[in-house]
Each structure stands twice: as structure tokens, then as C-alpha cells.
C-alpha positions in Angstrom: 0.0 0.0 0.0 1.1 3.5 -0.8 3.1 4.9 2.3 1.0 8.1 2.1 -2.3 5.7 2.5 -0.3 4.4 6.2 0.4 8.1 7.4 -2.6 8.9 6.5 -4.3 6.7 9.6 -1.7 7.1 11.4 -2.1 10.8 11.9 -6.2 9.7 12.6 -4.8 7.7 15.3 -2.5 10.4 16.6 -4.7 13.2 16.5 -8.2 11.3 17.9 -6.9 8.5 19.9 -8.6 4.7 20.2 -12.0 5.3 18.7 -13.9 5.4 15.6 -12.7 8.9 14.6 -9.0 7.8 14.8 -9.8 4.8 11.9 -11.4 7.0 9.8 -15.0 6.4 10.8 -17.9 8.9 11.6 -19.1 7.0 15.1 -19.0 4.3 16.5 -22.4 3.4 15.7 -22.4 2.8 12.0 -19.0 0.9 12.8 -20.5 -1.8 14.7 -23.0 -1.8 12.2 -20.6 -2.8 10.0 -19.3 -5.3 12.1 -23.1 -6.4 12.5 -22.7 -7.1 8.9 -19.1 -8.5 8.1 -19.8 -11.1 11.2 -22.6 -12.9 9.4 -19.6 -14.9 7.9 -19.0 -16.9 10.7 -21.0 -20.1 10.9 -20.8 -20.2 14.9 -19.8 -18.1 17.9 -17.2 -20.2 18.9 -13.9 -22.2 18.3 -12.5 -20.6 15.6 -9.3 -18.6 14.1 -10.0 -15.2 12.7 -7.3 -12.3 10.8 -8.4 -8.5 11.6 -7.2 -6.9 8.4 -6.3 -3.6 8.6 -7.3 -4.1 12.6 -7.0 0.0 13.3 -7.1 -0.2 17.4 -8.4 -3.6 17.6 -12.0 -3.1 18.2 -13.5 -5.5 16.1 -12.1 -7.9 19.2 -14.1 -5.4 21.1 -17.1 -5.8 19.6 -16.7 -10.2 19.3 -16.0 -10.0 23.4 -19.3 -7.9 23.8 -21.3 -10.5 21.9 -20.4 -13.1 23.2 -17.9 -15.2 21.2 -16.1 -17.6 22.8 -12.7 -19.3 22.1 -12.0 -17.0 19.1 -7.9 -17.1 18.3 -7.5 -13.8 16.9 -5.2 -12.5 15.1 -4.8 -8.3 14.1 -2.9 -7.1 11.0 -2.3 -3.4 10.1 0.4 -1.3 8.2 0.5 1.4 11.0 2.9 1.2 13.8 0.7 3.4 15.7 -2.3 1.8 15.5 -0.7 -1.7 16.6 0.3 0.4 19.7 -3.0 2.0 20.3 -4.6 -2.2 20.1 -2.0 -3.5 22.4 -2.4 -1.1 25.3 -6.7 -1.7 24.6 -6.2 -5.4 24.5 -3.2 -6.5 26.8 -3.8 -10.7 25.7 -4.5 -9.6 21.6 -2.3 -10.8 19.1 -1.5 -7.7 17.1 1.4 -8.1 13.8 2.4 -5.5 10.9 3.4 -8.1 8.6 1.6 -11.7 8.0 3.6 -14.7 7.9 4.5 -17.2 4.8 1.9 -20.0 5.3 0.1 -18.3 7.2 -4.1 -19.7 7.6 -6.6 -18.4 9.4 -10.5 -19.7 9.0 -11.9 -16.8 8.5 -10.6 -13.3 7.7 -12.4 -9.6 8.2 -11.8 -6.6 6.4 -13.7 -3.2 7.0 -13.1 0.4 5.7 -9.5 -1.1 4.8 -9.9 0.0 1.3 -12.1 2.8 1.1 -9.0 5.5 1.1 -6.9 5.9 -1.6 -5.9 9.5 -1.5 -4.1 10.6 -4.6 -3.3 7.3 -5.8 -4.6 6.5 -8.9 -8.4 4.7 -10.0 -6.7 2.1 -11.4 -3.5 1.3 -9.4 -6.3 1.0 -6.3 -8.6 -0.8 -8.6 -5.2 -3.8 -8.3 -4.4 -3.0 -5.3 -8.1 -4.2 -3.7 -8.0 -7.4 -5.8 -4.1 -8.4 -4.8 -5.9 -8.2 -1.6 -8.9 -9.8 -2.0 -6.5 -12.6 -3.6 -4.5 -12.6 -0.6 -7.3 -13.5 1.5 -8.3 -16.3 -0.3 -5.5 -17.7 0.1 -4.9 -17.5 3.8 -8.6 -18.4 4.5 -9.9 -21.9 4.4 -13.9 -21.1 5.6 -14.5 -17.8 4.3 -14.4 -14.1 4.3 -16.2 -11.0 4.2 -15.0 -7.2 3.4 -16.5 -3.9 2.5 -16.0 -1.4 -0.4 -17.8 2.1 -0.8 -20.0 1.8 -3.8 -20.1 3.0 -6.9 -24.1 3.8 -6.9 -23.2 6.8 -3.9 -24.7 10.1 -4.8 -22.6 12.2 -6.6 -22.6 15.2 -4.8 -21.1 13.3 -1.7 -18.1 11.6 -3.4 -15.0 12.5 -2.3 -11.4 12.0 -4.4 -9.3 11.0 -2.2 -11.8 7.8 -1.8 -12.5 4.9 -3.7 -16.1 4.0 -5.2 -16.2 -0.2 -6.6 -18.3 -1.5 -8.6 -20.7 -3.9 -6.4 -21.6 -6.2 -9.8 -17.5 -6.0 -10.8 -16.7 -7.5 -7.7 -19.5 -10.0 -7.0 -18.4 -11.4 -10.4 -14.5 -11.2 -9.7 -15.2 -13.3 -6.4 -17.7 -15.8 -8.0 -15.6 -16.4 -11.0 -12.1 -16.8 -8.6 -12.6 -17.7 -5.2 -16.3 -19.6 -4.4 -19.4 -20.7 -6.0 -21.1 -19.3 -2.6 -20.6 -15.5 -2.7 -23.4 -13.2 -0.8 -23.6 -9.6 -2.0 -25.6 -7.0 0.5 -26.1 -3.9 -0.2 -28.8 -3.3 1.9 -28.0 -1.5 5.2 -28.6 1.9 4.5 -24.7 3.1 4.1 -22.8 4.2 0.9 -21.1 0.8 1.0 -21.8 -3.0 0.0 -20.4 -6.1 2.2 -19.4 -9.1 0.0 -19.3 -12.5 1.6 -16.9 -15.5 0.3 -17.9 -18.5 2.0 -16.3 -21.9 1.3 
């Protein structure tokens, strides 16, 4: 990811502290919406291995402690130093890493608001850069996972340049042609953004 893209959130981080103003987000209440949403890929509450990419301050384990998963081995990966620091001193026992190992494997792998930002960086170099990702978490997942993109169908007057807008039918097809014949599509929560689900 562009270097500018990482100081970007890491001057968020700096300048609000561990909430959803320092990841970017306008409350906390349409981020654990979101988090509403990108859990319905997990099949139970319970005994299972999960990656946090782009983890921010590590409150997606937040939100899994407060409804009540159990026995979750989790796992939080982000670009920013800062941000690892700020999800460490929330969450003494979390597993927090800026760089994810060869072989690694996880069941299931989360990704929210990760890609939304791409600052000056061009449509089509962040076009690549969201499906190198999207490829890498395929391949580190062996049940599933889910991410969200801003859409493309946001009202004009509100878009912004530095963000990026996807395609929801371009990337439904991209994940049903390459990664599962089980791919859920939602765009149905009442934000300027769609969750895609890749369930294996």
C-alpha cells in the first residue's frame, strides 16, 4: 500500500486516539454496524481462528468480546505502527502483527473500511491494489471471508477524491468467478457501501 495511505491513519490515530474517529470512521455506531454485517460470515460463535485486516485499534475484538464469542484465536494485522500500539495497550492478551507470515491460515478473515482510502493514488493502481488483496485473502482463509468497499451507486454530490467508489456487480463477479461458488452480495444496510461474503 502507498506509504502516504499508512500516514494517513496514522495521523487519525495520533490526533483522535482509540476510537472510531481515529480509523477513519464517523461513530461508533455505523461501525459496529458494520461489524453487525461482516460477522454474518462466521458459521458459529465459537472455536474458531480469525485475521483482523487492517485491525485500526483492535475493536472488532471489542465488539466479538461484547457479543459473546467464545474461544476466538485472533489474530490483528495493520500497516500502521501506531495503530498496533493503540490495540495492544486496549487489548493486553490480543495478538496484534504489521506483517503476515508465509503460510500463514486463518479460517476466517475480516476486512472493513480497509480500502475505502486511496488519497491521490490513482483509479486504477487502487482498482489492483483491492484485488491483490482480495487474492491474498483467499489464500490465507480456508472457511470464508467478508469485506466492505464504498459503492459505486453513492450520490454524486457526496463523493470525495481522495476515496474509492467499486463496482458492487464487478466485484461479486470477480469473487464468484475466482474464489467460491457461494458469494453473498448486501447492499442493503442503508450506508454508501456494500459487504461481499466469500464462504467456502
Amino acid at each position: 500500500m502507498n506509504k502516504s495511505v499508512i500516514e494517513y491513519y496514522t495521523d487519525k490515530i495520533k490526533k483522535h486516539g482509540p476510537n472510531s474517529q481515529g480509523v477513519d470512521w464517523n461513530g461508533k455506531d455505523s461501525q459496529y454496524l458494520r461489524f453487525d454485517i461482516l460477522s454474518n460470515i462466521f458459521k458459529d460463535k465459537s472455536n474458531f481462528s480469525l485475521l483482523d485486516y487492517g485491525c485500526g485499534y483492535g475493536e472488532l475484538l471489542s465488539y466479538l468480546h461484547a457479543k459473546g464469542y467464545k474461544n476466538i484465536k485472533y489474530m490483528g494485522f495493520d500497516l500502521s505502527n501506531e495503530m498496533l500500539s493503540q490495540a495492544s495497550k486496549k487489548h493486553k492478551k490480543g495478538n496484534f502483527i504489521n506483517k503476515i507470515p508465509n503460510n500463514f491460515k486463518v479460517d476466517y478473515a475480516i476486512l472493513s473500511g480497509t480500502l475505502h482510502i486511496k488519497l491521490k493514488i490513482s483509479e486504477s493502481k487502487w482498482k489492483n491494489h483491492i484485488l491483490n488483496t482480495l487474492n491474498h485473502l483467499n489464500q490465507i482463509t480456508d472457511k470464508g471471508f467478508s469485506f466492505n468497499l464504498l459503492t459505486s451507486y453513492s450520490d454524486e454530490e457526496y463523493k470525495k477524491d481522495r476515496l474509492y467508489y467499486a463496482s458492487p456487480e464487478y466485484i461479486f463477479s470477480y469473487c464468484k468467478q475466482n474464489f467460491s461458488k457461494d458469494v453473498l452480495l448486501d447492499h442493503s444496510y442503508g450506508l454508501y457501501e456494500f459487504t461481499v461474503f466469500v464462504k467456502k
